[in-house]
SEMARLO-389897 format. One record per residue (C-alpha): x, y, z; residue in one letter; chain. Coordinates in nm, 4 decimals, m for minus. Layout:
BEGIN
+----------+----------+----------+--------+--------+
!        u !        v !        w ! residu ! chaine !
+----------+----------+----------+--------+--------+
!        X !        Y !        Z !      A !      A !
...
+----------+----------+----------+--------+--------+
END
This chain:
BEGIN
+----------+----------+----------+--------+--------+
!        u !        v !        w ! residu ! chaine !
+----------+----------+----------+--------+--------+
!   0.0000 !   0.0000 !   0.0000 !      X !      A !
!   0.1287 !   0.3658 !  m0.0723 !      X !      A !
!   0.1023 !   0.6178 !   0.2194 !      X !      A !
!   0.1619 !   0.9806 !   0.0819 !      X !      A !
!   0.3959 !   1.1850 !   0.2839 !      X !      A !
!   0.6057 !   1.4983 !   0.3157 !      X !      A !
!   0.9508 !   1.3782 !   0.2395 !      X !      A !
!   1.2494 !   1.6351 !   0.3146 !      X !      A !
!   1.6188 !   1.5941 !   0.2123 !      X !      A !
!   1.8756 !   1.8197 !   0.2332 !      X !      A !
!   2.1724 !   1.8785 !  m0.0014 !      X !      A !
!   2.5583 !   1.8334 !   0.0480 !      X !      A !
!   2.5373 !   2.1943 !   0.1254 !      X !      A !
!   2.2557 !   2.1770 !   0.3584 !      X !      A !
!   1.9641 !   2.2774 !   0.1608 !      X !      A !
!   1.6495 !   2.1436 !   0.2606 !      X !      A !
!   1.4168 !   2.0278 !   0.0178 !      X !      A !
!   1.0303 !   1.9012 !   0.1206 !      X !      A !
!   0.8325 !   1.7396 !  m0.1489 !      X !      A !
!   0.5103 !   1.5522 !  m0.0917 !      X !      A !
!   0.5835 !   1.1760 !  m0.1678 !      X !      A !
!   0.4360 !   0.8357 !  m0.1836 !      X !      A !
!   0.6285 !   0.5658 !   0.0251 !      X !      A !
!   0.6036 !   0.1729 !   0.0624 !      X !      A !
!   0.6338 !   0.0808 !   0.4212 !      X !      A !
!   0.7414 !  m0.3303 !   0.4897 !      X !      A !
!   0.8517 !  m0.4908 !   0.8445 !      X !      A !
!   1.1695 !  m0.3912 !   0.8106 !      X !      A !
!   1.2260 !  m0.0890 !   0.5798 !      X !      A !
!   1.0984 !   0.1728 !   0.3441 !      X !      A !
!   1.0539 !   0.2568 !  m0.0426 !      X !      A !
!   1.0648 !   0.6153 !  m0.1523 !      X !      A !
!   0.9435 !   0.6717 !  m0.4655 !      X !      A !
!   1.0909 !   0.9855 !  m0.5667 !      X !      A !
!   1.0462 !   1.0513 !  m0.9971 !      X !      A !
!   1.3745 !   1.0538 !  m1.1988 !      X !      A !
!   1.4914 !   1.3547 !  m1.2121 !      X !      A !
!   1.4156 !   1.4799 !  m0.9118 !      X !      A !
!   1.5687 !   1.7025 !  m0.6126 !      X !      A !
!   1.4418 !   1.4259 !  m0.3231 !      X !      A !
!   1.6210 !   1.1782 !  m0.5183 !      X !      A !
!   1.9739 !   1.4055 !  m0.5735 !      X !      A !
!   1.9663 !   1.4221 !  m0.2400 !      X !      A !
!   1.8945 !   1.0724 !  m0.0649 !      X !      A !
!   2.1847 !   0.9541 !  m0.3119 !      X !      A !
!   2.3978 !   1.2095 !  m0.1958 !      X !      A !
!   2.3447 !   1.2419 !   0.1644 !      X !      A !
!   2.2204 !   0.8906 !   0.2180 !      X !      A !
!   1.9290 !   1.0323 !   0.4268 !      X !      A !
!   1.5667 !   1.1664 !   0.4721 !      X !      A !
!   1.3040 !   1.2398 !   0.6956 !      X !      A !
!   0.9541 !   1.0705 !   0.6527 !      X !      A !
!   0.6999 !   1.3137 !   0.7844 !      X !      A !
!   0.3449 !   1.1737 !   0.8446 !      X !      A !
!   0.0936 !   1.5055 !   0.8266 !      X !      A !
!  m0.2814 !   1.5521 !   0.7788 !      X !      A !
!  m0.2073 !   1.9013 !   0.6686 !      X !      A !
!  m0.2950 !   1.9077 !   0.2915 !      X !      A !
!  m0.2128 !   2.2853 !   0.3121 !      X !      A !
!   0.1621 !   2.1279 !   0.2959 !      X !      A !
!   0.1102 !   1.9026 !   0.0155 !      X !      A !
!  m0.0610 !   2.1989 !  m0.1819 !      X !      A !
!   0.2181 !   2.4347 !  m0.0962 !      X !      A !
!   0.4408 !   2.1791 !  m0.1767 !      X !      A !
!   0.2677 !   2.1598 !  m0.5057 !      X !      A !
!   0.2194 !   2.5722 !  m0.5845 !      X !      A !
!   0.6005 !   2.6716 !  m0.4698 !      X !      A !
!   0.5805 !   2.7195 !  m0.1061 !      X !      A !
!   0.9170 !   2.6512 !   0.0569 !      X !      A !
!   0.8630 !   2.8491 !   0.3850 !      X !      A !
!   0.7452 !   2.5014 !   0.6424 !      X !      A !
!   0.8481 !   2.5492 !   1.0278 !      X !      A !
!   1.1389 !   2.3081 !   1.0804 !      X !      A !
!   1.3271 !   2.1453 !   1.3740 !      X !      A !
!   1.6681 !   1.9333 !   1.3353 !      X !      A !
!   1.6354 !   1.5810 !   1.3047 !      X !      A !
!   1.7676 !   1.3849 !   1.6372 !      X !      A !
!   1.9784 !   1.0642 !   1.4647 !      X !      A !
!   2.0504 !   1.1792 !   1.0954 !      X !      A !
!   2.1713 !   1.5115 !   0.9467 !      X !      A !
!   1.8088 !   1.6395 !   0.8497 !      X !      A !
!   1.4722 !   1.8118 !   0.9220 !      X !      A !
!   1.1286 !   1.7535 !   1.0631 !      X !      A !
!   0.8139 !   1.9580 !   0.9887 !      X !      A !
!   0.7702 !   2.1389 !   1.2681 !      X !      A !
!   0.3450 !   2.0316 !   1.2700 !      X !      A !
!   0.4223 !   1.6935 !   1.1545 !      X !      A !
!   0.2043 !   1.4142 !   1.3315 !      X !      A !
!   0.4702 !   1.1676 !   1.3547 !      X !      A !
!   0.7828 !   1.1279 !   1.1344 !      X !      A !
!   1.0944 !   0.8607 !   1.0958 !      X !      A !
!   1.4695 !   0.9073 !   1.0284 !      X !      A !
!   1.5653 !   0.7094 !   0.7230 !      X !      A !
+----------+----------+----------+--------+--------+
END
């Protein structure tokens, strides 16, 4: 089953990038399914990280959509990354 979610990545440089995403969840690990080209998938194979961020807020995944970059963040606590600040719940992958 997909789940959409707000993926964000960051850059080499530290440049966070959020982008609404569908994932794959199984017992013991995750599919992203970024689009090729994309900036989420530049930056997973670069960094080697991302933040899964579960959120009912579909004024995300519409900003997302129109151009908004401007989401509240917080640092991630095990990976180089960020959370969405009004995320429900969210994983470090």
């Amino acid at each position: 089953m997909t789940q959409e979610v707000i993926v964000t990545t960051q850059n080499s440089e530290g440049k966070v990038h959020i982008a609404p995403m569908g994932i794959h969840v199984h017992p013991e690990f995750f599919i992203i399914l970024p689009f090729r080209p994309s900036q989420t998938l530049e930056n997973i194979l670069s960094t080697q990280a991302a933040v899964i961020n579960y959120s009912d807020d579909v004024r995300i995944f519409a900003g997302c959509l129109t151009g908004r970059k401007d989401w509240d963040l917080h640092p991630a606590q095990r990976i180089q990354g960020q959370v969405l600040q009004n995320a429900l719940a969210h994983t470090e992958v």
